[in-house]
C-alpha positions as CSV (number, residue, x, y, z in Angstrom):
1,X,0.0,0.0,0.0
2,X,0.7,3.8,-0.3
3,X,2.2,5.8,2.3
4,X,-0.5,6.6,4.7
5,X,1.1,10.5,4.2
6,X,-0.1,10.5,0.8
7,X,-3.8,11.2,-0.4
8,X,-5.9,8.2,-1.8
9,X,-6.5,8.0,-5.0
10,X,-9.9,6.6,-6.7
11,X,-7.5,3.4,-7.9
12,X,-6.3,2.7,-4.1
13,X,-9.5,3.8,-2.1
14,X,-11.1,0.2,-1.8
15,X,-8.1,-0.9,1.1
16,X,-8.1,2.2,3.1
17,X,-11.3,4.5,3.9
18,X,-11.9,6.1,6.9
19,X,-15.3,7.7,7.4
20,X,-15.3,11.3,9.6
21,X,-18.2,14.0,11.0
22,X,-19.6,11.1,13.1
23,X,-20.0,12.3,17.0
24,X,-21.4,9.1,18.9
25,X,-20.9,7.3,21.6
26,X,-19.7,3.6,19.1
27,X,-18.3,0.9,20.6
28,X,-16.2,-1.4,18.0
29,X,-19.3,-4.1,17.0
30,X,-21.7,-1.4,16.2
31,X,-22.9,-0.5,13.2
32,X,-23.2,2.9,11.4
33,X,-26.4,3.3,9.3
34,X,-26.6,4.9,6.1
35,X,-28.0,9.0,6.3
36,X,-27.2,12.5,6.3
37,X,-28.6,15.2,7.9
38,X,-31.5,17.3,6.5
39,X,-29.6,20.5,7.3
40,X,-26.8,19.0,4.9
41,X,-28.8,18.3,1.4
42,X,-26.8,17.0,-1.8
43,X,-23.6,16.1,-1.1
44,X,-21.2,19.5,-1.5
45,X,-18.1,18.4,0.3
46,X,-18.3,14.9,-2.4
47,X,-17.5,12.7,0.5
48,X,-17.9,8.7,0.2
49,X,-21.6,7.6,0.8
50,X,-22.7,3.9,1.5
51,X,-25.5,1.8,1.1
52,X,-24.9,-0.5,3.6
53,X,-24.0,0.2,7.1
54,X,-20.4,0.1,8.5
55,X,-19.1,-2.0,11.1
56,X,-17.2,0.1,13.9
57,X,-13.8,-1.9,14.2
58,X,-11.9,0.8,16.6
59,X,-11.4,4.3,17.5
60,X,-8.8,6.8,16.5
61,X,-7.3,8.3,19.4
62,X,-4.1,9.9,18.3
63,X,-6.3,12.9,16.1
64,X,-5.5,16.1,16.5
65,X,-7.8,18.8,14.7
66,X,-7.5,21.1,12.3
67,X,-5.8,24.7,13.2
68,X,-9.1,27.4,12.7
69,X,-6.9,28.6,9.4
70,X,-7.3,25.4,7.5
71,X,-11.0,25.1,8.6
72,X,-11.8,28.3,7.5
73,X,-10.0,27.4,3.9
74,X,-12.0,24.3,4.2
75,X,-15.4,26.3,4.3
76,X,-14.3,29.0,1.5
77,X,-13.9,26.2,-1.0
78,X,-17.2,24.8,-1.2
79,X,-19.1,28.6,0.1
80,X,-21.6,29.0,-2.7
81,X,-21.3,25.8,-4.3
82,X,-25.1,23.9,-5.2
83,X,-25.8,21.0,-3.5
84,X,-25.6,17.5,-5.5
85,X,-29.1,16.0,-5.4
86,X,-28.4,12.3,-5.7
């Protein structure tokens, strides 16, 4: 595989996804059902979506947010942008 370091492309996605935004209290066995919220229609960031539910395996507990800079940059980019209605 890639080095974790280095973003995924669409040809090496399949081994390595991880799935973000969720606040919950998961334990590893549970399972994450398919949704968004209705404050959030389309899909403007183009994240992954699935059809099935995902199996919690574990928890990340080494991540460190992002500084207010990049999250700010982060919201600039898709400001404006129309919803995808899939």
């Amino acid at each position: 595989m890639s080095n974790p370091e280095t973003p995924s492309t669409p040809a090496d996605t399949r081994s390595r996804r991880f799935y973000h935004g969720t606040r919950a209290d998961l334990k590893p066995g549970d399972l994450i059902q398919p949704g968004y919220a209705k404050k959030y229609p389309g899909n403007p960031t183009k994240s992954y979506r699935s059809r099935e539910p995902l199996r919690v395996v574990s928890e990340y507990l080494d991540w460190q947010g992002h500084f207010p800079g990049v999250i700010q940059a982060m919201k600039d980019r898709i400001a404006g942008l129309e919803p995808i209605d899939d």
